[in-house]
LOMI-733158 format. One line per 5 residues: number of its first residue (from 1); for each residue x, y, z of N, C-alpha, C, O. Coordinates in Angstrom, 2 decimals. Layout:
REM LOMI-733158
NUM = X,Y,Z,X,Y,Z,X,Y,Z,X,Y,Z  ...;
This chain:
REM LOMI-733158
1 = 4.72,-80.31,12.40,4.03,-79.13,12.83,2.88,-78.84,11.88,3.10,-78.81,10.67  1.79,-78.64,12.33,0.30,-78.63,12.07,0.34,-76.94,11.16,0.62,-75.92,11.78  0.10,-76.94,10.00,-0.09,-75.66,9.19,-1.50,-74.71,9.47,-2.65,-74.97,9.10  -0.99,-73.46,10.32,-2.28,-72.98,10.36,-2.84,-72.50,9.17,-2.28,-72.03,8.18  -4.20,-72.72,9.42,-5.33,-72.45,8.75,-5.74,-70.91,7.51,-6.22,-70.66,6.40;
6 = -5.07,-70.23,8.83,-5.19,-68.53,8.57,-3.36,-68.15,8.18,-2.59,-68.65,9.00  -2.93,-67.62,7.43,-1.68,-67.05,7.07,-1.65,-66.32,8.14,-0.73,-66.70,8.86  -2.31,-65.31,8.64,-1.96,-63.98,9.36,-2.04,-64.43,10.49,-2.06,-63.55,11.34  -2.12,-66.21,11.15,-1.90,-66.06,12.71,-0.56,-65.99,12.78,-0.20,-65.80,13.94  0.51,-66.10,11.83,1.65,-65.68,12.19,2.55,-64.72,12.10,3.77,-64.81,12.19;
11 = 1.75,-63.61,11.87,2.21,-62.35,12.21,2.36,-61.85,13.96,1.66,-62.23,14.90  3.31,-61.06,13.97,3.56,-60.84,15.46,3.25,-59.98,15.57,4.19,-59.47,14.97  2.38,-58.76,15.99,1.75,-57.94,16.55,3.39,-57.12,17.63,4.33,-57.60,18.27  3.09,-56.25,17.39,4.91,-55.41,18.32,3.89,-55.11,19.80,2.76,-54.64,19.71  4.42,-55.42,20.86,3.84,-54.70,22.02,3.89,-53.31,22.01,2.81,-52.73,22.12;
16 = 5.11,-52.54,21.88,5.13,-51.48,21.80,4.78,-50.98,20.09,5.33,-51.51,19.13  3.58,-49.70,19.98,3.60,-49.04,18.66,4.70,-47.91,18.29,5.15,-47.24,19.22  5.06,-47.72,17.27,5.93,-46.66,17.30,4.93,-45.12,17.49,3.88,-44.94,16.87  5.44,-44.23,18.35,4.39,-43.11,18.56,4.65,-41.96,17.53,5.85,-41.69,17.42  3.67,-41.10,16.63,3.88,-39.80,16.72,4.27,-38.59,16.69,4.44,-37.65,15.92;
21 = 4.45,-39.06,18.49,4.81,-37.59,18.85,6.16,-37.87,19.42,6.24,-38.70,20.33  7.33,-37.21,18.95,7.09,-35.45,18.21,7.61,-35.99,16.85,8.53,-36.77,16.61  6.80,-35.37,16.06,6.73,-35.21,15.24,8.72,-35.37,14.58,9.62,-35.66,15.37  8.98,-35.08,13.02,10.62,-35.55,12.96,10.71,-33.84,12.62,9.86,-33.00,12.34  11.93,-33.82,12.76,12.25,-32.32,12.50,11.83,-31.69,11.32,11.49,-30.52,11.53;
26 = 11.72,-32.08,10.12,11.06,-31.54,8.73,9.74,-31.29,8.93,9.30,-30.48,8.12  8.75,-31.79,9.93,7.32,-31.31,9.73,7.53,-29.97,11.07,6.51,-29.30,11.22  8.40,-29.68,11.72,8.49,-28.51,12.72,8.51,-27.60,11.24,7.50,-26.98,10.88  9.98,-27.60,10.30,10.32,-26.34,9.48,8.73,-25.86,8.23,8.35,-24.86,7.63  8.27,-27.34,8.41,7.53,-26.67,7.47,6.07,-26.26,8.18,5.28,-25.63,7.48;
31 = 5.70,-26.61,9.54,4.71,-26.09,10.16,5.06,-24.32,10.50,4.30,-23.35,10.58  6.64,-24.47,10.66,6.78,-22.89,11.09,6.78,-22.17,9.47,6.21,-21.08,9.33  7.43,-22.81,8.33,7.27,-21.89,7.26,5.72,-21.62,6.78,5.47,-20.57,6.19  4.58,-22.67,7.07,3.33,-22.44,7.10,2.88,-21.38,7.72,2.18,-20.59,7.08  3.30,-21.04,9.61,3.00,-20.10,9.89,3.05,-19.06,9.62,2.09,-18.29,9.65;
36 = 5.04,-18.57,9.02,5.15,-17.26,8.60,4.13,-17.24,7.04,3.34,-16.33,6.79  4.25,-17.86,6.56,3.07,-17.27,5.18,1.64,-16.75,5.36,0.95,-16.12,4.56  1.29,-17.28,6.92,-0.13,-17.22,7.38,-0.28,-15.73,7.61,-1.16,-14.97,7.20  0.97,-15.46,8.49,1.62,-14.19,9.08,1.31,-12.86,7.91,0.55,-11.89,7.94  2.14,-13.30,7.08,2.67,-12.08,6.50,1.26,-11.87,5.08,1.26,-11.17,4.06;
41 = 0.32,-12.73,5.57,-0.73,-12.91,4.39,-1.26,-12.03,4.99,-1.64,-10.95,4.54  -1.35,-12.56,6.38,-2.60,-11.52,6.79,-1.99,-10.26,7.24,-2.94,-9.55,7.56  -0.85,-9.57,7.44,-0.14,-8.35,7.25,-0.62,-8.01,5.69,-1.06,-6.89,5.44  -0.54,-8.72,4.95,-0.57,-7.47,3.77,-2.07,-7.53,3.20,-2.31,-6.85,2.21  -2.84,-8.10,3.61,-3.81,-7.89,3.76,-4.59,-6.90,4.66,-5.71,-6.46,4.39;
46 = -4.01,-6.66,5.52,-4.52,-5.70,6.60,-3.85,-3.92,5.95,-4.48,-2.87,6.06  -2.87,-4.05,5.51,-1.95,-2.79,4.53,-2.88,-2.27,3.45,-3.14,-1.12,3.10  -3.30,-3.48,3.00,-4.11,-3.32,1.41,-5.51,-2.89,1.80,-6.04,-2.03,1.09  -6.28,-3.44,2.98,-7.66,-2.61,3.08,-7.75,-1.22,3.92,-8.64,-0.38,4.00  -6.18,-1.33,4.62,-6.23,-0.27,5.20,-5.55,1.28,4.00,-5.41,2.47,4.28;
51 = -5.33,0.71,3.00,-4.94,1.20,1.84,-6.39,1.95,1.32,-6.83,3.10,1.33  -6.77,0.87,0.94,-8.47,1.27,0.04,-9.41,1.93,1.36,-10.61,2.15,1.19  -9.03,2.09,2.09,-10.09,2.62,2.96,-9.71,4.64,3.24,-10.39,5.66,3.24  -8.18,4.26,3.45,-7.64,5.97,3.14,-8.17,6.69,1.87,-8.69,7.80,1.88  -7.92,5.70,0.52,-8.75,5.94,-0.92,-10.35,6.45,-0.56,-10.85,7.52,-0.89;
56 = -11.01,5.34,0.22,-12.19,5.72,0.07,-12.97,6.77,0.91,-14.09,7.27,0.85  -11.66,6.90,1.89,-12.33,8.43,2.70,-11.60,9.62,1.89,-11.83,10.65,2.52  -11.04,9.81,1.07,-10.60,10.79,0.93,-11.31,11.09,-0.40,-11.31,12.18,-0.96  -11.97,9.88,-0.87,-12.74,10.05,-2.74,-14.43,10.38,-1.77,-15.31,11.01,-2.36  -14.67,9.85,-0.26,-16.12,10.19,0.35,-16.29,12.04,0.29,-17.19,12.78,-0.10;
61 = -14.47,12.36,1.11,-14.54,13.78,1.49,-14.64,14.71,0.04,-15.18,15.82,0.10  -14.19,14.30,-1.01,-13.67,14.92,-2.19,-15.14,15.15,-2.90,-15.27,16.12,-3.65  -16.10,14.37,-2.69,-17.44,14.02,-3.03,-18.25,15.21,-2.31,-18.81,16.15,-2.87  -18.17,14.99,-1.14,-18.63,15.97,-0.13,-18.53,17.37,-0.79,-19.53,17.92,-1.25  -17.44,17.86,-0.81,-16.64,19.05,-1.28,-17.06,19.49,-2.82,-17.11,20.56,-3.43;
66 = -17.32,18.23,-3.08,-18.14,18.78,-4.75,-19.19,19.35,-4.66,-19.30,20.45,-5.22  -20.41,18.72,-3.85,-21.71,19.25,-3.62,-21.95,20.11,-2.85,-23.00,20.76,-2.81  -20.93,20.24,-2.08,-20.69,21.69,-1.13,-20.19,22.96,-1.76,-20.07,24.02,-1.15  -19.80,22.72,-3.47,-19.50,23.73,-4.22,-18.00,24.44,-3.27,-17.86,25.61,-2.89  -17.04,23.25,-3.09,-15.86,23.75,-2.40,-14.97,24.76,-3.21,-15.04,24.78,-4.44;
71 = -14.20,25.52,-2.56,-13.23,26.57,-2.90,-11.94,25.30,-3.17,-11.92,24.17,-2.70  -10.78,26.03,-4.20,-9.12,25.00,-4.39,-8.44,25.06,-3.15,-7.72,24.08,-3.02  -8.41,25.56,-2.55,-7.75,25.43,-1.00,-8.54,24.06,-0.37,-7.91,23.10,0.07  -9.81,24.11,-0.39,-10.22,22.99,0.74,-10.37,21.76,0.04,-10.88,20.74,0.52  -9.87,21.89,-1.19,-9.45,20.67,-2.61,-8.27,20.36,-2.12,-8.12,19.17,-1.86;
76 = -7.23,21.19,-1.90,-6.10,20.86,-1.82,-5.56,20.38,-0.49,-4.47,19.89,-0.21  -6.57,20.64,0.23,-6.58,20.14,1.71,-6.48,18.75,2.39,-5.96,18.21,3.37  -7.57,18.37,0.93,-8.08,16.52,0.73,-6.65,16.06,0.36,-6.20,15.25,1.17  -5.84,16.36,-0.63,-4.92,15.87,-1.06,-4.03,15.92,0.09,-3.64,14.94,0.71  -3.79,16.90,0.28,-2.59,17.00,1.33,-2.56,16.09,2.70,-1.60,15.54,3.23;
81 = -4.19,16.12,3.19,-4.40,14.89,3.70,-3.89,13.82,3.42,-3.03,13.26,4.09  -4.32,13.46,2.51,-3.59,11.57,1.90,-2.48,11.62,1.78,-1.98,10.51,1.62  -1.58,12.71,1.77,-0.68,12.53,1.71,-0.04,12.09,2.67,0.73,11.13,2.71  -0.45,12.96,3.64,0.07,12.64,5.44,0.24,11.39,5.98,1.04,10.93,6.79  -1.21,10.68,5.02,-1.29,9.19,5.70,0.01,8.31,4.70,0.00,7.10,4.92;
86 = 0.87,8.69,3.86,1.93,8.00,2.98,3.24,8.66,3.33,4.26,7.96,3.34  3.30,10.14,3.67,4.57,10.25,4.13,4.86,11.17,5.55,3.98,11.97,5.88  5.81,11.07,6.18,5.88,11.85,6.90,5.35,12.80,7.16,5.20,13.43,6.12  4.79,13.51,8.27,4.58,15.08,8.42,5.55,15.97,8.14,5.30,16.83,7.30  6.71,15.93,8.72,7.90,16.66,8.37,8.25,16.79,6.53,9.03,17.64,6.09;
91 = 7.84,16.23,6.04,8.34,16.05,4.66,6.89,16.78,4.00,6.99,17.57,3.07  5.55,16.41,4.60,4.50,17.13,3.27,3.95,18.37,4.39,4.06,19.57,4.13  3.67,18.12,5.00,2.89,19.44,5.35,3.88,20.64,5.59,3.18,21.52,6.09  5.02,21.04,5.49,5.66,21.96,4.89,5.34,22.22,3.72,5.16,23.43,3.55  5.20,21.68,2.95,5.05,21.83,1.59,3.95,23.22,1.02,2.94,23.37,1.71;
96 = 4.11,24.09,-0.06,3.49,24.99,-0.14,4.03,25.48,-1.75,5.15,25.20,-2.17  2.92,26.33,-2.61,2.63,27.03,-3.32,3.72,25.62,-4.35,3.71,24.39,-4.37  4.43,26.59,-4.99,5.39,25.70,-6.38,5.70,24.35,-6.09,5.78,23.49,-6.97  5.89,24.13,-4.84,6.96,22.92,-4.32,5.20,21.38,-4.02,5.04,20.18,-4.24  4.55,22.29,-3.56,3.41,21.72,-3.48,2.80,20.97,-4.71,2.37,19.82,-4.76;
101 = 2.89,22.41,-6.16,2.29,21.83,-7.34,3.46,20.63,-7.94,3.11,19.73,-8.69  4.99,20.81,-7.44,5.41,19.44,-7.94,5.53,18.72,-7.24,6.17,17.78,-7.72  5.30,18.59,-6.38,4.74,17.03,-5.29,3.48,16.47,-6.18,3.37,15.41,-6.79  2.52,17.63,-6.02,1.60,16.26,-6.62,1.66,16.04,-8.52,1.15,15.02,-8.99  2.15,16.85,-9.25,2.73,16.47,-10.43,3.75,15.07,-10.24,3.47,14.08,-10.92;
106 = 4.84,15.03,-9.39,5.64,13.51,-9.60,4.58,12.92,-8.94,4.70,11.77,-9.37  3.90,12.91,-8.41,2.79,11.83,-8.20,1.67,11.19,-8.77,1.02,10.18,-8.47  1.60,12.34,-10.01,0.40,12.05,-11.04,0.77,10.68,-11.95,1.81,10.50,-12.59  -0.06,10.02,-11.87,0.17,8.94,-12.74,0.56,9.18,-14.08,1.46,8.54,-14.61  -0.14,10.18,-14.75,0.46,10.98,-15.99,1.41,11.92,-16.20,1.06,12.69,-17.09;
111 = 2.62,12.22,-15.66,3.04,12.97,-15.44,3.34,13.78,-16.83,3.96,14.84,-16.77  2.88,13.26,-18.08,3.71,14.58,-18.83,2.58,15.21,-19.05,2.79,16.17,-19.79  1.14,15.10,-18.67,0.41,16.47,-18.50,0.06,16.78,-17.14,-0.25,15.94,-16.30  0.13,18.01,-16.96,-0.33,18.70,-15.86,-1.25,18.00,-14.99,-1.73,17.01,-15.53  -1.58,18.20,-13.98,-2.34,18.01,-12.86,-3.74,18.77,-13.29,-4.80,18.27,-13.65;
116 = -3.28,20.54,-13.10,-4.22,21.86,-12.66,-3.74,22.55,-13.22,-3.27,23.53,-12.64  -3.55,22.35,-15.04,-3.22,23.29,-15.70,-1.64,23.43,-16.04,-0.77,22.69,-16.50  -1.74,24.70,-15.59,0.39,25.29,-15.19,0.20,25.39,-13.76,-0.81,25.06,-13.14  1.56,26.01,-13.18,2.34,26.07,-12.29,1.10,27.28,-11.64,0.23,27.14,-10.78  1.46,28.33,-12.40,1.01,29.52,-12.29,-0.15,29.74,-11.86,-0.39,30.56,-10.98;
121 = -0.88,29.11,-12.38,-2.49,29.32,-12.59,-3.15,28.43,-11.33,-4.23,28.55,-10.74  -1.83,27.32,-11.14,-2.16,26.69,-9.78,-1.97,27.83,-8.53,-2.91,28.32,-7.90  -0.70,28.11,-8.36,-0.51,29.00,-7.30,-1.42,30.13,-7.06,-1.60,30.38,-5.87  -2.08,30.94,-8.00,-3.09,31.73,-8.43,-4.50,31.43,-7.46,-5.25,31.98,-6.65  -4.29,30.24,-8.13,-5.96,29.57,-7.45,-5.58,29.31,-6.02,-6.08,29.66,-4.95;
126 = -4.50,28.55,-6.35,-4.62,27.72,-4.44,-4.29,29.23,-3.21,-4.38,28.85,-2.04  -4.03,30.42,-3.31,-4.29,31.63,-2.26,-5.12,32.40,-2.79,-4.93,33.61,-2.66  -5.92,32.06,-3.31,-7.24,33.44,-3.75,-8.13,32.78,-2.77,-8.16,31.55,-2.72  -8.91,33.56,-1.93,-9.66,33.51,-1.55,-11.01,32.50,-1.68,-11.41,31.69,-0.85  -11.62,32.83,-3.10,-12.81,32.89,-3.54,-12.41,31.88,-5.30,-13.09,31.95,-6.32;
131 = -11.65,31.37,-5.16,-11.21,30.40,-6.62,-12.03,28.75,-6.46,-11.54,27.63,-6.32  -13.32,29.17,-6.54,-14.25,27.82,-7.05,-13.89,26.52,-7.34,-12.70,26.76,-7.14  -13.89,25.90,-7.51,-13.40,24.44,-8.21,-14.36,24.30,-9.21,-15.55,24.59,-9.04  -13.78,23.76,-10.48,-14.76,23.28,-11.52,-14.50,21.61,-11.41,-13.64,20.94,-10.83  -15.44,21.37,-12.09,-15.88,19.75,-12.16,-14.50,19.10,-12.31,-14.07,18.24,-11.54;
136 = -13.67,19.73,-13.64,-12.51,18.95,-14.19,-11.09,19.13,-12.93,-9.90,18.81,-12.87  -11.93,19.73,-12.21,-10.37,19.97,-11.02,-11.09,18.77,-9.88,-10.36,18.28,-9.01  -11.88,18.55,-9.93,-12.45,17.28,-9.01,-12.25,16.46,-9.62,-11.81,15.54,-8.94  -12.35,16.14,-11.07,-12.35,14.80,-11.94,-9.88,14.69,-12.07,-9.06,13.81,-12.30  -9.85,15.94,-11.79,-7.91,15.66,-11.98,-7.61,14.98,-10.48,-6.78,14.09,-10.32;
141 = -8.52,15.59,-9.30,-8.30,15.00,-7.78,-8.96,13.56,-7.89,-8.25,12.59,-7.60  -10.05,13.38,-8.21,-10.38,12.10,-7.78,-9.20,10.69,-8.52,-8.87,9.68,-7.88  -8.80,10.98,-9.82,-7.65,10.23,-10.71,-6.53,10.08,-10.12,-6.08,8.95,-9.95  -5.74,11.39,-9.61,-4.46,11.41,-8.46,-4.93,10.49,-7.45,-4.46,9.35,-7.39  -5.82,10.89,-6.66,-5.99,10.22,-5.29,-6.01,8.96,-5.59,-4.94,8.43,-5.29;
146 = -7.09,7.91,-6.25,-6.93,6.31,-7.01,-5.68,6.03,-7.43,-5.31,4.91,-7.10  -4.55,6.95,-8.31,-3.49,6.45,-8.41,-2.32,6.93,-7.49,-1.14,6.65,-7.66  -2.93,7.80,-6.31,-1.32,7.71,-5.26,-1.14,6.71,-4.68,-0.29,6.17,-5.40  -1.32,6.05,-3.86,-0.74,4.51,-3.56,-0.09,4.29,-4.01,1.04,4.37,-3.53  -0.37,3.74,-5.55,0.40,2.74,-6.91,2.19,3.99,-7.13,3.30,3.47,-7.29;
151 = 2.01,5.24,-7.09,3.13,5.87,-7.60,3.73,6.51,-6.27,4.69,7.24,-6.51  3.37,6.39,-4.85,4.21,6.09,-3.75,4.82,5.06,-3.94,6.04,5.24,-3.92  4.38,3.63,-4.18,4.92,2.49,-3.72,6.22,2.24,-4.95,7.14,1.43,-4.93  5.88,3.28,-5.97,6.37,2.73,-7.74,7.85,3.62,-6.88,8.88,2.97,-6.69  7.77,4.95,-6.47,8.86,5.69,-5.93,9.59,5.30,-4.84,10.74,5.69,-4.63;
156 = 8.78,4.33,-3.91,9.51,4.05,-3.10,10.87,2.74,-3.20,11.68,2.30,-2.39  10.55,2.47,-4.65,10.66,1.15,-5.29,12.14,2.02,-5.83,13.28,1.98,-5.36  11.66,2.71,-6.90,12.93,3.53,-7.33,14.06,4.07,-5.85,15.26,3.97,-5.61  13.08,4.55,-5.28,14.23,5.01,-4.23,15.53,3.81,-3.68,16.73,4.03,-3.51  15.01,2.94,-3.55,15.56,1.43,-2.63,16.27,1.25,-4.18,17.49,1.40,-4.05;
161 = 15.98,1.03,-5.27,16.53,0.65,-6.32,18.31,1.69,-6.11,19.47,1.28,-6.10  17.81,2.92,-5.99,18.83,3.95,-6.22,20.11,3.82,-5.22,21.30,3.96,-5.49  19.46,3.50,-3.90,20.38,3.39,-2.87,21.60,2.47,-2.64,21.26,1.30,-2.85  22.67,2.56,-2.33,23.83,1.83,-2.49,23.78,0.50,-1.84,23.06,0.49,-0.85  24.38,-0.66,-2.15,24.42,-1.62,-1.61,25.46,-1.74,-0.41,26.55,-1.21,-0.60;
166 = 25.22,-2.48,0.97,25.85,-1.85,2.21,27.15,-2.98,1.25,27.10,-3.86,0.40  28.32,-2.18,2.11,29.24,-3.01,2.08,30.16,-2.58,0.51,31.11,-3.29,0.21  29.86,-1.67,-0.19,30.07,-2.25,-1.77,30.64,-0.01,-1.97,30.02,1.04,-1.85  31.68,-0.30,-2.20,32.37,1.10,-2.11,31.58,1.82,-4.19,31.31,1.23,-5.25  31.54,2.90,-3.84,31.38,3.18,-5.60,32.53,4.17,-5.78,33.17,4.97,-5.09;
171 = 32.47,3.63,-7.41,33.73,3.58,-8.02,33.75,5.22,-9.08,34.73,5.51,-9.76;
């Protein structure tokens, strides 16, 4: 028998190729774990600008209200706003006079100084009529408002921390 020339004329070529499709089960789990990451990227992405955008209408209105030489009521109005958009209606817009000044005290990023002074001097201002805002009560709102987000999410964190584990009796 005559030695061919070329090595590779004796390779056999398969009639049939192996196909494709479908794909083996490990590239399904990881095309679907691809998807959910795609998912939940662009969920918290959509949370986070819809985050900074509540921030930035409420630091636009707070702005407004400065140069409009606003009264502490229509200061406290802005706040109470943002609040609405983080918690329930039922839970803040009840809210009023003392109970009001410690809502947004546990919310202050600083909490061991005041917000607006004392207690007192808040309640004072926020039903007088005619109680002005000075610069440093816009400069205590604009600081709260930038850090409520961060000390909702820090409380909501504690809260879930606090709550019992299902299933698990306490002792």
């Amino acid at each position: 028998m005559p030695t061919p020339s070329n090595p590779f004329e004796q390779i056999i070529i398969p009639a049939d190729i192996p196909s494709a499709w479908p794909p083996a089960p490990i590239y399904w789990l990881i095309l679907a774990a691809i998807i959910v990451v795609i998912v939940l990227t662009v969920i918290f992405i959509k949370r986070k600008i819809n985050q900074q955008r509540i921030v930035k209408q409420a630091l636009a209105s707070l702005n407004q209200l400065q140069k409009n030489n606003a009264n502490f009521a229509q200061l406290n109005q802005v706040l109470k706003g943002i609040s609405l958009h983080y918690y329930p209606r039922e839970h803040v817009a009840s809210i009023t006079g003392q109970a009001w000044f410690i809502f947004l005290q546990e919310h202050h990023s600083q909490q061991n100084t005041p917000l607006f002074n004392d207690q007192k001097e808040f309640c004072r201002r926020l039903y007088k009529d005619n109680s002005a805002c000075t610069d440093n009560d816009f400069a205590s709102a604009r600081k709260w408002i930038k850090s409520f987000p961060s000390q909702v999410k820090a409380r909501q964190k504690l809260t879930l921390g606090n709550q019992p584990s299902a299933g698990k009796a306490h002792v």
